[in-house]
N, C-alpha and C positions, 0 to 999 in steps of 0.2 A: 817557792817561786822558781819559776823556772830558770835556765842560764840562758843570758841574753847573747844570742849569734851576733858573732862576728861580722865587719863589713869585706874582709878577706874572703870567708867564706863563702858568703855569696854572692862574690868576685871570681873565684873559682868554679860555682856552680855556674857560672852566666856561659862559660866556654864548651860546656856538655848541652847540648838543643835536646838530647834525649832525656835530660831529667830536667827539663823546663818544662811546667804548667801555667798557663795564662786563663785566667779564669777571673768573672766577677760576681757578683750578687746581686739579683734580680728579684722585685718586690713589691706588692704595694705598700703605700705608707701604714708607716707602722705597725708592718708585721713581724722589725727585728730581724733588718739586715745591719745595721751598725753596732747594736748587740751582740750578733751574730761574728762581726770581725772582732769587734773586741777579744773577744772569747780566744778567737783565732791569734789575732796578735797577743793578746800574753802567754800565749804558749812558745813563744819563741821568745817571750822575756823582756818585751818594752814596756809593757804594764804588769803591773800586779793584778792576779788573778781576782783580787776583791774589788778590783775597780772597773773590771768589766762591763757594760752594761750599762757604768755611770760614768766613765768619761768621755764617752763616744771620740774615740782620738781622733780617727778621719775627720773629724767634723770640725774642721780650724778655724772658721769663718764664726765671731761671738754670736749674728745671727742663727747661725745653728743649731748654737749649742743654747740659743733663746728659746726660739720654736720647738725645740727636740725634731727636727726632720733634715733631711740631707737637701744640700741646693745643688751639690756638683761632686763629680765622680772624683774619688781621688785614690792612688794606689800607694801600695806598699809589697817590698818584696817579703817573703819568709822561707825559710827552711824546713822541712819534713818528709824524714824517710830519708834522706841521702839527696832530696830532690829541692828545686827552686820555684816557690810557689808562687806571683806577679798573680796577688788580690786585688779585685778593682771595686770596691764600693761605688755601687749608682745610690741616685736620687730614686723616692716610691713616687712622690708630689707629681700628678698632672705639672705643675709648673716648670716642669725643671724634664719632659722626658727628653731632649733634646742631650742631655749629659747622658741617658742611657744608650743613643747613636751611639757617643763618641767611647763609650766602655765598652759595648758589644762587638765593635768593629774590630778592637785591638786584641781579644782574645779567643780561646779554640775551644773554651766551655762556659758551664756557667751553673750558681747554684740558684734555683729558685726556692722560694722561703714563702710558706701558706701561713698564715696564721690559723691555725686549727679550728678559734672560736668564729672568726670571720669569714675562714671559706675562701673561696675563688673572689676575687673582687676585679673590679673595671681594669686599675693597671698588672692586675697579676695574668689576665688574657693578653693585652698586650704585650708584656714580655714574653708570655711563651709564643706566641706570635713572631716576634721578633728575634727570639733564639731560634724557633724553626727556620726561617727565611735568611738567617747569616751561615747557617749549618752548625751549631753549636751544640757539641755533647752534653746534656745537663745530667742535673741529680736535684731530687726534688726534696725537702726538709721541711716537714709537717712541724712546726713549731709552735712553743707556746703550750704542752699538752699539761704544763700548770695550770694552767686557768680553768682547765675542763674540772679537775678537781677541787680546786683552792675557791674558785667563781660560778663555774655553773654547776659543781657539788653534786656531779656525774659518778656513779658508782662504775666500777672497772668495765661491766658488761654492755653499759651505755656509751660508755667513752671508747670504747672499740665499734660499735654499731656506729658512733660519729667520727671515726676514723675512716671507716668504709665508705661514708657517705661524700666525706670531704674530698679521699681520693678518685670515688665516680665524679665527680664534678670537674677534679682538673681532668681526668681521665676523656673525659666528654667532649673538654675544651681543646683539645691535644686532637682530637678524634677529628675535629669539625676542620682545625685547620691545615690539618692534612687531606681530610677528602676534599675540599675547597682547591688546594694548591694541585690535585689531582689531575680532579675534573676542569681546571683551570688550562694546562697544558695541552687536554686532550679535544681537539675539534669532533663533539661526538654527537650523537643524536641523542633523543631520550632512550631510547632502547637497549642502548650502550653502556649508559651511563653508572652502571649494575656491575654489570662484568667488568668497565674499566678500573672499581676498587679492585673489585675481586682480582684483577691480574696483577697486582700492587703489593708488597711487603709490606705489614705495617707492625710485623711482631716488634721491632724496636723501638717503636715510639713513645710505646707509653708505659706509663707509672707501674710499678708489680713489685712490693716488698722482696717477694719470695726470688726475683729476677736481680735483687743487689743491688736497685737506683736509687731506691725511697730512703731516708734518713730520718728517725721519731727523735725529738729529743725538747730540749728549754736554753736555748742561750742565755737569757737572765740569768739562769741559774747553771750555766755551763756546762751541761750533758747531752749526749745524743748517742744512740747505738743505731744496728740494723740488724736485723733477724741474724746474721751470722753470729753480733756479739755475741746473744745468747745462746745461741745452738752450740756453739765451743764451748759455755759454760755447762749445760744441762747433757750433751752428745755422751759424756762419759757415766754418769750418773743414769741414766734412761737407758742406756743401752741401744742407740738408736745412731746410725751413718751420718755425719754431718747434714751433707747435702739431703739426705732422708728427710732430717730431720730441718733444717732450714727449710724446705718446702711446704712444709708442714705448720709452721706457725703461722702461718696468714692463711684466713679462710675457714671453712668448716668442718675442719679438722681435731679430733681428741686424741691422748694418751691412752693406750691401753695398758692401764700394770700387767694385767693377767701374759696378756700375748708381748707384752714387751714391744708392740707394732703403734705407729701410729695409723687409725684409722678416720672415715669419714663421715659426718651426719652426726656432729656435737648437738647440735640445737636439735634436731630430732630426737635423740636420745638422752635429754636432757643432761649435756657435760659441758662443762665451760669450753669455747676454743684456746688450743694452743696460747696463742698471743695474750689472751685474759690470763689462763693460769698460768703460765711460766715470766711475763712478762710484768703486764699492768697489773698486777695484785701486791707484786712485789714494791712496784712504783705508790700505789696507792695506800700499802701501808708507809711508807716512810713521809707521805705529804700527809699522812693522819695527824703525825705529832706537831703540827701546824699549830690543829685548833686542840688535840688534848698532850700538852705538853709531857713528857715522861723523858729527862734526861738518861735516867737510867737505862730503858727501852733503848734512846739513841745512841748509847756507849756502845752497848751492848750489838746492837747491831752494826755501827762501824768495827769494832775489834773483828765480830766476826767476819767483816767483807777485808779484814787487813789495814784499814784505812784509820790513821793517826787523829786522835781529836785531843785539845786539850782545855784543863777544866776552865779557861776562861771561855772559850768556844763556847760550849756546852753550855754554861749559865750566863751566855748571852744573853741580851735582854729584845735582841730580835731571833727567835727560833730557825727563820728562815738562813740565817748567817751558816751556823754547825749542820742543816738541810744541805746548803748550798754546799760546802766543803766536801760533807760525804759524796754527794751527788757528781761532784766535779771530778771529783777523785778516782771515783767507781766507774763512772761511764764518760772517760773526759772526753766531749766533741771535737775536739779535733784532732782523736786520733780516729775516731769513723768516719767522721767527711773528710777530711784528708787523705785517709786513707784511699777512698771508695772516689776521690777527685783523681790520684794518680792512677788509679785503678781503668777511670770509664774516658777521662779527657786524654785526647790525645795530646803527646808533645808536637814541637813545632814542625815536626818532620814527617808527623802521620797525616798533618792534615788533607782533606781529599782533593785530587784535580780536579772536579768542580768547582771548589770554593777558591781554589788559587786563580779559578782562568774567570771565577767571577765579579774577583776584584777589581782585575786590570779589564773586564768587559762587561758590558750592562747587557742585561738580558736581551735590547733591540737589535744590537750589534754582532758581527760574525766574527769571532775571533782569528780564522783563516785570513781573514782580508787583510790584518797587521802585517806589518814587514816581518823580516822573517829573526830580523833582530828585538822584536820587542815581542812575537811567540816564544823565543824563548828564552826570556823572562820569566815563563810559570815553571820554567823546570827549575829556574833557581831557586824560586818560592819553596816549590814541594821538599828538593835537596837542602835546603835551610843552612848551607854552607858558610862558615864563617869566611873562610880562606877565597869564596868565591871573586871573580874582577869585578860582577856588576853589583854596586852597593844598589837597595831598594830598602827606603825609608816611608812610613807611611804615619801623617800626622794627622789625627782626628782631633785634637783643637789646640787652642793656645790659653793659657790660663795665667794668671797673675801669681805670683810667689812673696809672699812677705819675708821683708830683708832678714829678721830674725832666725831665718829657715837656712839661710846660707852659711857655711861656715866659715870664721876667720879669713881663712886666703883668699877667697869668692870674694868677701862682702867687701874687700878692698878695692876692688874692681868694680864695684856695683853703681861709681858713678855713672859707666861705662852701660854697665845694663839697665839703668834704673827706667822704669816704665813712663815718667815727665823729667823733664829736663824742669830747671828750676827758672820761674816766670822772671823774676828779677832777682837774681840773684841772691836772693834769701835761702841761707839752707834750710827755713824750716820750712819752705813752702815744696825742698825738694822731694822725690817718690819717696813712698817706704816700698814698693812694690816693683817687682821686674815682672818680664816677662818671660813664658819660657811653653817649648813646644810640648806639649803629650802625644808620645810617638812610638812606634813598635819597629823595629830592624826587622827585616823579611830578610833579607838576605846580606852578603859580606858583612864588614866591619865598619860601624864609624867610628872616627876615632876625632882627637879631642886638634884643631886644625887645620883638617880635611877640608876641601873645597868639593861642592857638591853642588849640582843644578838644581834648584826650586820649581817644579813641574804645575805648572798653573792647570785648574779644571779645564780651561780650552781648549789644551793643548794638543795636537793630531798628529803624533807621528808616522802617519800616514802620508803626511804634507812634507818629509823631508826628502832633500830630491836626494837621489841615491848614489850618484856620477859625480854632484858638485861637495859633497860632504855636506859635515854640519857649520854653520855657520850663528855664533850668541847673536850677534848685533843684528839679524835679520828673522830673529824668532821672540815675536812680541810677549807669548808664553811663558819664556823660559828666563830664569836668573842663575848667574852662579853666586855665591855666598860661603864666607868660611864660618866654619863650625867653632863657637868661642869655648863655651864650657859645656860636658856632658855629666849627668848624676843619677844616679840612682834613686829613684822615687821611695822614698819611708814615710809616706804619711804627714807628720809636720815637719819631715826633717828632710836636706837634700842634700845624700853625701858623694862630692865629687868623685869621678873616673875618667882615666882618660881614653877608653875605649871601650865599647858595647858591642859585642859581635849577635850575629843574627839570634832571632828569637827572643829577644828581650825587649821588653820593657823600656823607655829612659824619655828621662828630661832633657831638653837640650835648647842653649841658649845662642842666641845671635841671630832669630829670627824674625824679631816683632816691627821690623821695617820690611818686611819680604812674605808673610804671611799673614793672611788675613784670618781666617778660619781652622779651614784645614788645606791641607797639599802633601804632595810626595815629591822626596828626597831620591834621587840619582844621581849614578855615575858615569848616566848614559843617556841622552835625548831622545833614544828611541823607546825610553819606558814613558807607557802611557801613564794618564792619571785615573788615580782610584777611582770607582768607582765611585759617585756621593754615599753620601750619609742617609739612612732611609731617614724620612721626616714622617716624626710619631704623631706633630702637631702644629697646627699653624699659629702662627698670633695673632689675635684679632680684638684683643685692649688696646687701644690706642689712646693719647696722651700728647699735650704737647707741652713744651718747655722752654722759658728763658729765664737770663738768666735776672734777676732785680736789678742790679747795677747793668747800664746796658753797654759800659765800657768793659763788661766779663765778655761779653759776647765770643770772643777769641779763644777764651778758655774755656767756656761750652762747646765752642768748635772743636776744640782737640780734645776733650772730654768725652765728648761723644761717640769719637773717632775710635778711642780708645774700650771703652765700652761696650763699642760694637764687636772688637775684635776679642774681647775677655769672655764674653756672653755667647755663649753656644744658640743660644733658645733668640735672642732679643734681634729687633729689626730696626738701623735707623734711616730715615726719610726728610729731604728737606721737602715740602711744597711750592708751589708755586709761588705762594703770596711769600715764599722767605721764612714760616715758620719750620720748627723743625721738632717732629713725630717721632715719639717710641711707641713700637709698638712689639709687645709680650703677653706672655699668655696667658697672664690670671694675676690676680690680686699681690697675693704674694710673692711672684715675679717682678710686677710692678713694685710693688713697695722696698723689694732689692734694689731696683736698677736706681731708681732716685736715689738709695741709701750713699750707695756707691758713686754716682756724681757727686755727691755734695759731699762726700768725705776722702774719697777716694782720687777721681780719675779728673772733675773741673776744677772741683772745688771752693765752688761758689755758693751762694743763696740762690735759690733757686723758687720760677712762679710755675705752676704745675696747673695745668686744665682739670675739668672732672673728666674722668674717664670715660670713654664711648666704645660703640664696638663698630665693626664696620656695615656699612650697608649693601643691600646689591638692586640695586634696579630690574623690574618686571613689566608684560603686560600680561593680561588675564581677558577670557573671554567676557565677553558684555555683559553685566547680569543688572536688570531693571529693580530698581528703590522704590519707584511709586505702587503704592498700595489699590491707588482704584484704578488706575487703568493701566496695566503694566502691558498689556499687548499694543497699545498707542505707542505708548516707550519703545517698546520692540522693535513696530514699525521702523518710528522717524531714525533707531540707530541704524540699521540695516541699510536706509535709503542715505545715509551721511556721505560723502564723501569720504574714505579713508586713506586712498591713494596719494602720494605726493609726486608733483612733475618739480623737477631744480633744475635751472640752466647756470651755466659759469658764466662768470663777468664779460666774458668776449663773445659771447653766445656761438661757441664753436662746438659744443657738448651739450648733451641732457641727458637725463637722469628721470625714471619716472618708477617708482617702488613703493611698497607694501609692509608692513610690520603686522605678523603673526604670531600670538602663543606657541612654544611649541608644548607635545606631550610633557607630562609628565614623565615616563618610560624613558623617551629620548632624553630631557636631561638629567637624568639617574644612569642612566648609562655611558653620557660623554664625560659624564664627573669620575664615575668609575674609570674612564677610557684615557685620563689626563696623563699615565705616562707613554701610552701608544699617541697620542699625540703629538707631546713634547718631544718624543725621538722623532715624529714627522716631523716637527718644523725642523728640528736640529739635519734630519737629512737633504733635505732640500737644498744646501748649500755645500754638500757632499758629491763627489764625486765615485761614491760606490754605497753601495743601499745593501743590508743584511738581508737573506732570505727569513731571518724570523720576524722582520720589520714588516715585510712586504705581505706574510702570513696573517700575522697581526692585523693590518689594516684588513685584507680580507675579510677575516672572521668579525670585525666591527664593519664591514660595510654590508654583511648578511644581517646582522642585525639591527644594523638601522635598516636597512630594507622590509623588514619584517616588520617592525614596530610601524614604519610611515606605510604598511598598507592598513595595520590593523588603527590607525587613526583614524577618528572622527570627522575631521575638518577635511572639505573637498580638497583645499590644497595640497593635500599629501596623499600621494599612492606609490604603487613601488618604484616606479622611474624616479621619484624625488632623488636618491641617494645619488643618482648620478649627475644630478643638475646641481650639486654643493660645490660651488665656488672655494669658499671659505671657511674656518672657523676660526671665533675670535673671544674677549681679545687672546693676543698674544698667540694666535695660530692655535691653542689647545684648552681654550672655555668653550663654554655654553650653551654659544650663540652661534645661528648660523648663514652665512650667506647663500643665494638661492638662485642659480640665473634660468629664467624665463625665456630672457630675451633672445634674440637673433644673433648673437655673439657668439662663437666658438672658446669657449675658454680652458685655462688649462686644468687634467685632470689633476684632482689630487689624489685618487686612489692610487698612480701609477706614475712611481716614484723613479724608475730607468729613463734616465735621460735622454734624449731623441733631438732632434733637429727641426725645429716648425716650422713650416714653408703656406705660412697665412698671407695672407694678400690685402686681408684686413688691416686698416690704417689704425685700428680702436688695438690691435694687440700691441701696440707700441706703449698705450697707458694702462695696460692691464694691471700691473703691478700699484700703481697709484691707486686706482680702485679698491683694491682690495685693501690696502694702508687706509684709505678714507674711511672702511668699514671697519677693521681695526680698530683705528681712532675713537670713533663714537661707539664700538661697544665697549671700550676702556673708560671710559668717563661720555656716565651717561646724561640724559636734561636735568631730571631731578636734582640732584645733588653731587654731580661728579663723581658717581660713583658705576663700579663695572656693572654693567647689563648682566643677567641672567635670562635662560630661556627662550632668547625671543631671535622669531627668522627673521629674516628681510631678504623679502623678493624681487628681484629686478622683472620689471615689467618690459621696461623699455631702456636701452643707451642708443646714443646717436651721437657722432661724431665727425667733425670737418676739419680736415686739411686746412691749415692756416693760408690767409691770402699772401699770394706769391710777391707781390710789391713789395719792394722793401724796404718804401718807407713805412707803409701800412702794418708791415709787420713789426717792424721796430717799435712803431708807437705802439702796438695790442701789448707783444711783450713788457716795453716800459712801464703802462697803465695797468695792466693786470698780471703781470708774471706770466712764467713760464703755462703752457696747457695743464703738466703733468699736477703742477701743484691747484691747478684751479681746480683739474678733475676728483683731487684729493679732498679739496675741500667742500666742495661740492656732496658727493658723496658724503662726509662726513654729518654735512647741516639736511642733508633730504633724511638719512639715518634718524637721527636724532627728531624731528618733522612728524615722519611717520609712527615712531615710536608715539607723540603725543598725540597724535590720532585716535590712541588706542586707550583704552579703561587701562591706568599706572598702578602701580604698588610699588611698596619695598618692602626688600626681602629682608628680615631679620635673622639672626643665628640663634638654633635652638640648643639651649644644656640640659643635659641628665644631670641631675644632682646624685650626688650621695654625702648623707649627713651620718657621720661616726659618732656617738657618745656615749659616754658613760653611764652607765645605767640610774647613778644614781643624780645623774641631771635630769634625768626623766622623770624623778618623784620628788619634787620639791620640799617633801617632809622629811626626806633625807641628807639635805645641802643646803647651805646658804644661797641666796641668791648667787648666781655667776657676775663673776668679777670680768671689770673692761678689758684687765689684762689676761691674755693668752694664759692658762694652765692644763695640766694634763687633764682633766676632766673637762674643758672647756669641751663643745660642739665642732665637729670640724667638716664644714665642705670643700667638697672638690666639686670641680663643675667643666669638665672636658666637652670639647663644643660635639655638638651631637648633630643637626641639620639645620638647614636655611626654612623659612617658613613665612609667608607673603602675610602681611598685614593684612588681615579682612576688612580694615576698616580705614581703608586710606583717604586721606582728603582728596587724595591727587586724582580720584575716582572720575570719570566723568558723569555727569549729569548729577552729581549731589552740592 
């Protein structure tokens, strides 16, 4: 076993940024990334090497270690090579990708983990997805290449031809979303669009043994090499240059004895490749003795590789045990990915000025426009300076800690931290659980005391006047807070420090009254806040809950509260009627979050709804039901009124509008379009607009231009794009407003501020207007839920100046409220009117399944029936939401 490092040690490595690596493991489920740390952490000696693989130690939570899958990212440091290695175990589970946000953000690489027999699967794109779009060096680890033997009983020659196959696939995958992200930057024609790969580097992106990035090996069984391993072994024996020779084994490449060369066209000239015979032949004799046992055979072969066996080993009564030993011994994994992680990931200090200036700025945004004290912020970033003045703390979530985790001098204090306060003074009803920040130091020191600004997502340091300073009590954003305990993240264990300088890793306490989620830590009001978290998934299982006793009520309340804040992925909602909604992203999410109310965070009995998913309201063109005279049908819909005229209650206003389908085209492309939006609404209240913003809008207003000529319906041709009012809800769905009418309203393509000199009385409640429309495409007639796809056309508004008498006015206002809000409502109820004019549906949410199992659930004659309870051969879906999709067959249809 190995010797177990010290917590000195890498106390001492935390103060070198040049031998810090930050890295996590990225996966689908169960392709043995928990495994895979295992491996990793008992090589630095917290577990025994035989227990890798079955104690899955990151995985603290007894749900876990129930299901066998990871629900939340959890880290641990290690030591290899002289260096400090800050490993982040994610979740594979669709349920849970919202913990792979909060792990990718905080590190500079990452290892992705294929399952060999499985292939590229749903979340294994998504991660590489995701490590491309954060800038993260990877190393890819073809795993599992047991199985190809032991299970699908692949001779050496086959199982290299399904090596090749597996790596074109990620290969492909890597390919797409690069020329994707390309052609995405570049405003180009089709003719262009050729040449603008071609002008592009793309030799580093992807997978190539022969290039150093690929890793073959078995975490189960604790080995992995890379083409170097063995070219150091066989380079002296062959007679052949390392690097000659490492290039050499991947591909269609042979040995020549004669010539002592390696040459090319194995399968032509009928010779095994390099990799078969030097490599997997070797591999596949030692998983022979599997199924034809020969102790002898296996001595014999460890003595020779040097590797100690002894004779209880050997006449083990699991073969795979003295397999695993040799195997671990001879090619231990974590000296090749380790190695090949310090090798390719950069430390904290390499990382690129792109990705520093993309933290602290969102792609809409000019980073020039910052003051000139929060530009230079990314140079601290880049310098990674412990010693530096401006501290930069950045926290991607808050996570609960069981009291057991703390040690002795902590846990005395843990009244203090504990995550409930005790309801009446029962201590058994007090926490077992604190809270505590998961957090990366960018830059200076925090130390264990420190008083630091909590930097809210709001916050604009843009907005700080520059003449009168900074002033806390008049920046609603901002908090200062001291820093109570800091620690060093080990997995289940969390051992105190009293300072963490840049580049690391740490846990840090005293902030679960001041952070909700995530936020960043300064020592300075003029660092922005990070960048969000990209969001891999929405939640869309909804659930509602109370609690049985309805004198719990109060402790559902801060239950919740607390839940919300623990839960990266989970969303909570009170409604209107006073109930109160979770909503999460699948089954097994769900059945966490109750677990954790009711044991955890309320601590109550709890009544639980059936689950639902959410809906979206539609219209659809008119399509005729009746069978014998469907052109009658046609007719009378045609001839229908479909217009709606609304006056407000003072009749000082009207309102006369239209609800149209829109394309399909257009709403696949404003869905697409959701965070060029969101940065429009978020500018609009700005006093300086990005030139990429303003780009942006451009290149979607060519394209909506383009889509509404090439539309069917008379209503739309190419002037339409400039007659859009609005889009709603919330400024960046769907749905769109359309003005027709004789109104001058404001553009929203053109976001530069100006001075309007309208003379128009109706520009006074332009704003109300547009909130009306707002309104009812947020909760729409059907069922209160948001509208999808549909326009609404202003035909007509008309507007009067209130009468000048002032008692007459006095009485309009007392009876009917102000104009602004009649006009609001108004609109709102014509919206919703005209919508039921129109042939309704709702829009449901479509899933990809993919079901994983066991082969031998597939053949009933070889298994008992499957049991209620979860086992590893049990069936397992995932089901990631995939598209929206209109009911064909809605009541709400008109004429059925």
């Amino acid at each position: 076993m190995s010797r177990r490092v010290e917590l000195s040690q890498l106390v001492e490595l935390q103060r070198q940024p040049d031998h810090i690596r930050n890295i996590c493991i990225l996966a689908h489920v169960d392709h043995g990334k928990t495994t895979l740390a295992d491996s990793l952490i008992a090589s630095n000696g917290i577990i025994s090497q035989r227990l890798a693989g079955k104690l899955r130690y990151l995985d603290s939570r007894p749900d876990e270690q129930e299901r066998q899958i990871t629900m939340k990212s959890s880290s641990i440091a290690l030591q290899y090579g002289g260096c400090l290695v800050n490993l982040i175990d994610s979740p594979g589970h669709v349920d849970f990708s919202s913990e792979v946000s909060t792990a990718i953000r905080l590190c500079d690489g990452a290892i992705i983990v294929v399952d060999v027999v499985e292939g590229v699967c749903p979340q294994t794109r998504i991660c590489l997805r995701q490590a491309y779009q954060e800038k993260l060096e990877t190393v890819l680890l073809l795993n599992k290449l047991d199985r190809l033997v032991l299970e699908k009983r692949m001779d050496a020659a086959e199982a290299y031809r399904h090596l090749t196959q597996v790596l074109e696939q990620v290969n492909a995958v890597v390919g797409n979303i690069f020329a994707s992200d390309v052609l995405a930057k570049e405003v180009i024609s089709t003719k262009d669009q050729i040449s603008a790969l071609e002008d592009t580097d793309d030799s580093r992106i992807y997978y190539t043994p022969a290039n150093g990035n690929v890793v073959f090996g078995s975490a189960l069984d604790g080995w992995g090499f890379t083409l170097k391993t063995f070219a150091k072994m066989y380079q002296d024996k062959l007679g052949v240059p390392l690097d000659q020779l490492e290039q050499g084994m991947w591909g269609d490449y042979f040995y020549s004895p004669k010539k002592k060369t390696i040459e090319k066209g194995a399968y032509e000239k009928g010779r095994k490749p390099l990799f078969v015979q030097l490599v997997l032949d070797n591999l596949w004799n030692i998983y022979d003795l599997v199924d034809n046992r020969d102790p002898d055979k296996l001595k014999s072969i460890s003595e020779k590789l040097g590797i100690p066996q002894t004779a209880r080993d050997l006449k083990h009564a699991d073969i795979r045990i003295p397999i695993r030993n040799l195997l671990s011994q001879w090619l231990p994994i974590e000296s090749s990915l380790l190695a090949l992680i310090l090798q390719i990931v950069p430390n904290p200090r390499q990382i690129p000025e792109s990705k520093a200036e993309k933290l602290l700025c969102s792609r809409m945004e000019d980073f020039r426009t910052f003051p000139a004290q929060s530009q230079a912020l990314k140079q601290d970033i880049l310098q990674c300076d412990s010693t530096a003045p401006n501290l930069i703390v950045f926290i991607s979530k808050m996570f609960p800690a069981d009291r057991s985790a703390f040690p002795g001098a902590v846990a005395e204090c843990f009244s203090r931290m504990a995550l409930l306060d005790s309801a009446d003074g029962n201590d058994e009803d007090a926490a077992e659980e604190a809270f505590l920040a998961f957090a990366r130091v960018y830059s200076g020191t925090l130390r264990r005391g420190d008083k630091v600004y909590v930097i809210g997502p709001k916050h604009d340091p843009k907005s700080l006047a520059m003449d009168e300073g900074f002033k806390l009590e008049e920046s609603p954003h901002i908090a200062q807070v001291q820093i109570d305990h800091l620690f060093v993240l080990m997995g289940r264990q969390l051992e105190p420090v009293e300072s963490v300088p840049a580049g690391n890793i740490v846990g840090i306490d005293g902030l679960q009254n001041h952070v909700l989620k995530t936020a960043t830590l300064s020592s300075t009001p003029y660092c922005p806040p990070f960048v969000d978290l990209p969001q891999i998934a929405t939640p869309i299982l909804r659930v509602a809950v109370e609690p049985r006793d309805i004198q719990n009520m109060p402790r559902l309340v801060r239950g919740l509260k607390l839940l919300n804040q623990a839960d990266a992925c989970v969303q909570v909602r009170i409604q209107e009627s006073g109930e109160h909604v979770l909503l999460t992203l699948g089954e097994v999410h769900l059945e966490r979050c109750i677990k954790d109310l009711v044991e955890s965070y309320a601590k109550v009995e709890l009544n639980v709804s059936k689950p639902i998913v959410p809906f979206k309201e539609t219209i659809v063109k008119f399509v005729g039901t009746s069978e014998e005279n469907p052109e009658e049908e046609l007719a009378k819909e045609r001839e229908r009124e479909k217009t709606v005229t609304i006056h407000v209650p003072s009749r000082q206003s009207s309102v006369k509008l239209v609800a149209i389908p829109l394309p399909q085209e257009v709403i696949e492309l404003l869905e697409g379009s959701e965070p060029i939006l969101k940065a429009h609404a978020a500018a609009q209240d700005s006093s300086e607009v990005s030139q990429v913003l303003q780009d942006s809008l451009e290149e979607l207003k060519g394209k909506l231009s383009k889509l509404f000529s090439e539309a069917e319906l008379d209503e739309f041709n190419e002037s339409t794009v400039d007659k859009i009012w609005s889009f709603g809800p919330k400024k960046c769905g769907t749905n769109i407003l359309l003005n027709h009418s004789d109104f001058q309203h404001s553009s929203i393509w053109n976001l530069k501020k100006s001075e309007r000199t309208s003379n128009d009385f109706r520009s006074n409640y332009e704003s109300s207007f547009v909130n009306g429309f707002q309104l009812a495409s947020l909760a729409g007639p059907l069922c209160d839920e948001p509208m999808q796809g549909v326009c609404f056309v202003v035909l007509e508004w008309t507007a009067l100046p209130a009468i000048q008498e002032e008692d007459q006015t006095t009485t309009t206002v007392v009876s009917h409220g102000p104009l602004s809000g009649q006009i609001m409502s108004a609109v709102k109820e014509g919206c919703k009117r005209a919508f039921q004019n129109q042939p309704q549906r709702l829009v449901h949410p479509m899933y990809s399944c993919n079901i994983t199992s066991h082969f031998a659930v597939l053949e009933p004659s070889l298994t008992p029936p499957l049991l209620s309870e979860p086992t590893s051969l049990s069936p397992r879906v995932e089901r990631p939401c995939w598209h929206w999709l209109p009911d064909r067959g809605s009541v709400f249809c008109r004429g059925r």
